[in-house]
N, C-alpha and C positions, 0 to 999 in steps of 0.2 A: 478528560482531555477533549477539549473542541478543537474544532481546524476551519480556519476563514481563511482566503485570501488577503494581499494588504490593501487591496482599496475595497476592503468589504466595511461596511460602517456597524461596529460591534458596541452593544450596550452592556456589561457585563455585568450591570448591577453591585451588588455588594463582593461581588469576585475577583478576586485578582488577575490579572491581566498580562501575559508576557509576551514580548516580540521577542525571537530568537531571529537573530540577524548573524547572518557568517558560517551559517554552517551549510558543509559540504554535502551533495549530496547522496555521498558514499556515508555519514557519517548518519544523514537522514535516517536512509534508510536502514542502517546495523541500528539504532534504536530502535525505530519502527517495529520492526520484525523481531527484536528482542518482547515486545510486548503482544500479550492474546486479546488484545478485545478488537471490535470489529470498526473500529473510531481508526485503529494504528493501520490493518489492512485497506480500508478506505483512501487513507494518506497515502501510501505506499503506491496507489495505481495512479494518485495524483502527480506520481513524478512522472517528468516526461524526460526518461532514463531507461536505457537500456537495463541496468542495476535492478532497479524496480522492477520489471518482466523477470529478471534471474532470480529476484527472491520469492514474487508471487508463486515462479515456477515451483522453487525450492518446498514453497509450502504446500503445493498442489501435491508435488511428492510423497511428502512427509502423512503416512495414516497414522501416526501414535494421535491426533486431534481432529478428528472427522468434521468437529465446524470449523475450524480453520482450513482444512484441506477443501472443504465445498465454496466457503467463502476466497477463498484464492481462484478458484476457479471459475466461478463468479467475476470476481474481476478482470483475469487473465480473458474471457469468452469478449471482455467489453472493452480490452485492448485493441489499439492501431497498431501497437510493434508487428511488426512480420513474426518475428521469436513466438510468442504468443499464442501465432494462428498456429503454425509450423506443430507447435506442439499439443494443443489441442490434435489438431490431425493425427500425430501420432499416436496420441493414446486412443483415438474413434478406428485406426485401424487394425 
């Protein structure tokens, strides 16, 4: 899985190519987060959603997957939400 924006000009070569148009971003995201690799958490900080900070969070949580849980936090550290910060602090305290 790759992830462009739509006015990103993308040459996929012999690849197939899909625009997903219509979906919510609650719906984004419950995929997203259904998958482990670091392409899905990547997408996920790209929302600009409240939702997205709750799942990053979720997975900062979660230690059964130690690169996930570093990678969410990772992202959560290069969040604007307030949520984010708030909680980082909490755990530094």
């Amino acid at each position: 899985m790759e992830l462009a924006s739509e006015d990103c000009n993308i040459e996929p070569g012999s690849q197939p190519l899909k625009m997903l148009n219509g979906i919510s971003i609650a719906s984004s995201i419950k995929f997203l987060s259904a998958r482990s690799d670091d392409q899905s958490l990547l997408a996920i900080s790209f929302h600009n959603d409240p939702k997205a900070t709750e799942a990053l969070i979720s997975m900062a949580r979660d230690s059964s997957n130690a690169k996930r849980q570093k990678k969410a936090f990772f992202w959560l550290a290069r969040s604007k939400d307030p949520a984010a910060e708030r909680f980082i602090q909490r755990i530094l305290r």
